[in-house]
N, C-alpha and C positions, 0 to 999 in steps of 0.2 A: 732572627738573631736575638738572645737573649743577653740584652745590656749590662744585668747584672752579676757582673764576676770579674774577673782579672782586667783592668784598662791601664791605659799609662796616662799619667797627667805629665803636661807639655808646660812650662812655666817660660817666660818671653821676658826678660828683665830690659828694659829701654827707658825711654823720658819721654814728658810727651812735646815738644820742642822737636824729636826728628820726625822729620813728612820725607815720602817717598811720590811722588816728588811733592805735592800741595799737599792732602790730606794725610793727617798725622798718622804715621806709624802703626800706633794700637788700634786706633779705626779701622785703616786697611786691613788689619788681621782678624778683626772683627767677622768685619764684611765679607771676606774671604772663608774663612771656617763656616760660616752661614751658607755661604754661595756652595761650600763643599760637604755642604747635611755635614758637618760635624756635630756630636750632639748637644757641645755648648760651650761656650766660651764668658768667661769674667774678668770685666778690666778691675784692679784695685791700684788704687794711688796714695804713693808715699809723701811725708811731707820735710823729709830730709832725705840726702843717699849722697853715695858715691860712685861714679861710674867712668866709663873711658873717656866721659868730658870735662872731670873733674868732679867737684863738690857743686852737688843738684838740691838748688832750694828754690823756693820763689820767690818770685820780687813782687812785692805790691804793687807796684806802678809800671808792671812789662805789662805789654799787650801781648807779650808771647809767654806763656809759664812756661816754666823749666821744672817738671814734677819729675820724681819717678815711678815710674807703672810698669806693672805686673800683669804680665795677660796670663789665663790660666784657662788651660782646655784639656780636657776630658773624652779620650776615645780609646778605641781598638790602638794596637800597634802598628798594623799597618795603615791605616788612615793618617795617623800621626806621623809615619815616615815618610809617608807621601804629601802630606801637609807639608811637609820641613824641607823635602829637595825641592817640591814646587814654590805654590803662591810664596811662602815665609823668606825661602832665598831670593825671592827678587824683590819682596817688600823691603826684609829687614838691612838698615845703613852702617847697625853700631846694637851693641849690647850682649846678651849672655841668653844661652835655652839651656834651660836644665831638663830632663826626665826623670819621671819618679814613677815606683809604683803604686795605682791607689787599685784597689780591691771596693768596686763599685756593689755597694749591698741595695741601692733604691734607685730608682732612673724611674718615676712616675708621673704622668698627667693627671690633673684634676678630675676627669671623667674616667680614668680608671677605677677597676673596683680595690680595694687595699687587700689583696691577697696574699701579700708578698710575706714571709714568717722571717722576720730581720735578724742574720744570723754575724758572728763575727767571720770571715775567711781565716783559712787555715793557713797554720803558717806556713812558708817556704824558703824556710833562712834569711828570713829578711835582713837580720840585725848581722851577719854573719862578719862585715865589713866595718864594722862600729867596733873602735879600740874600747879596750873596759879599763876603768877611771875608777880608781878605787876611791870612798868618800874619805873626804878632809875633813877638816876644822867646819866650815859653811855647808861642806857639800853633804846633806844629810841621806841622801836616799840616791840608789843607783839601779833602778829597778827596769823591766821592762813592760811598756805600758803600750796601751794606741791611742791614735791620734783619729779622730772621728772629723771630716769637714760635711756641713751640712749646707746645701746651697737652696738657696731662695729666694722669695720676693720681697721686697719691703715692706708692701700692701697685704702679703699673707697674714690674715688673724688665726685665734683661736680662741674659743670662748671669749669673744669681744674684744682682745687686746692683742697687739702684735705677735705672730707668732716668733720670732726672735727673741721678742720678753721673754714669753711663754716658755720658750725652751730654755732660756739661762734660768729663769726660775726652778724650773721642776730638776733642774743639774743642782742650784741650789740645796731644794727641797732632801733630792735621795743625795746631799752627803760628797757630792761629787767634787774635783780637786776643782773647778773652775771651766769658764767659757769664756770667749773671745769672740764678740760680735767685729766681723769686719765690710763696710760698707763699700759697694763699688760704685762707679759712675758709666759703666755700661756693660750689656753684655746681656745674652739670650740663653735662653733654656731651652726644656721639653717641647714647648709650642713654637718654638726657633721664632718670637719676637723680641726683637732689638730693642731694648728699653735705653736710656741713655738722659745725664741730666743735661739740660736744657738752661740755657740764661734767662734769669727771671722764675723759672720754672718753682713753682711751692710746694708740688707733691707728685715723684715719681715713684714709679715701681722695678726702682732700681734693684740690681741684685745686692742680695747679701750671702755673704761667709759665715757660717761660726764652729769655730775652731773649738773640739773639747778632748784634753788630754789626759786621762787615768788610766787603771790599772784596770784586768783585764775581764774582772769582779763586775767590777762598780758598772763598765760601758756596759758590760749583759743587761744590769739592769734599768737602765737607759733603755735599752733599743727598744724595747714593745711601747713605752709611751712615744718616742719619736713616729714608731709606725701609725700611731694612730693620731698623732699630732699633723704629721706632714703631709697635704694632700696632694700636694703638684711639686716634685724638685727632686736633689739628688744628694745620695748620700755616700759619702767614700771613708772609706776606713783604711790605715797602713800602721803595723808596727813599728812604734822608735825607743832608744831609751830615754828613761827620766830621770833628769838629775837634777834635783832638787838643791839651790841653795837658798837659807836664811838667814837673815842680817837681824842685828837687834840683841836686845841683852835676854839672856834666857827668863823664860816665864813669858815672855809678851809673843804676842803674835800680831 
């Protein structure tokens, strides 16, 4: 089966405070997507939110946090629908799953060779369902761009420095609208190890996100360095709009 091309990504909105019944929630779905060769799963935690238990923050002095988290996996459709009537409906107690489209352009292991020629997917009416918002006063730009997520390790380098760095720099370098490094506290990849942080722990190889949104120019010219940047991890790409707004008095930025 060839990974890279049409998937749906499965988005798991909870706290981590619900356990089904002792082990929390995003654990069990963790462990569960592993137990089902899914090809990966990433927890990401919020440090405010709102949900069906109210207003979710933490408290310094609980021995139980109250976060919210985001489980985020990546597969076929039908896996994900079999994920979702199985293990997910007898784990999940409370929260929200969203589906999305992601158009998976990289799914590789470290011992692969990099042969892959990183292309954007074509479109298929992605945006067709997106109301159009003519620009205002603030809202400068109403264009259609993609949304590139790039998943990884922490511990991933690149010429001696984080590759995480490494790629918000060279988005820098060619000109690009920006990146979004986002760090998670567990969740497995390509080689389906569970990395996860630990109490005490100083140095894990937790996964990371990074999020990068431009026009559909600029990501072409991104992709060949990503390709030969990213040795082990995965890369999805989806059409959205962008709508740009700025604040501030004209002339500054």
């Amino acid at each position: 089966m060839n990974f890279a091309r049409e998937q749906v990504l499965l988005r798991i909105f909870l706290q981590s405070a619900d356990r089904a019944p002792f082990t929390p929630s995003y654990q069990r779905i963790v462990q569960e997507a592993r137990r089902q060769k899914l090809a990966g799963a990433t927890v990401l935690r919020g440090i405010l939110g709102a949900g069906y238990h109210g207003i979710i923050e933490r408290a310094p002095l609980s021995l139980v946090q109250h976060e919210p988290i985001i489980v985020e996996i990546v597969d076929s459709a039908e896996k994900i629908a079999a994920f979702i009537r199985g293990p997910l409906d007898e784990i999940m107690v409370g929260g929200m799953i969203t589906l999305e489209r992601a158009a998976v352009m990289m799914y590789r292991h470290r011992d692969q060779e990099k042969s892959e020629n990183l292309q954007l997917a074509p479109a298929t009416q992605p945006l067709s369902t997106i109301p159009q918002i003519e620009p205002g006063t603030h809202m400068t730009t109403n264009d259609n761009g993609v949304l590139l997520r790039v998943f990884i390790g922490e511990s991933d380098r690149f010429n001696n420095q984080p590759l995480y760095e490494a790629i918000v720099q060279k988005t820098r370098e060619l000109g690009l609208a920006g990146a979004t490094v986002l760090r998670g506290s567990e969740g497995f990849g390509a080689r389906s190890v569970v990395h996860k942080a630990a109490l005490l722990e100083m140095s894990s190889d937790l996964p990371i996100v990074i999020e990068i949104v431009d026009g559909q120019d600029n990501v072409n010219r991104l992709l060949p360095h990503l390709e030969a940047m990213v040795a082990e991890g995965m890369i999805t790409m989806e059409y959205v709009k962008i709508l740009l707004y700025r604040h501030g008095r004209a002339g500054t930025c």
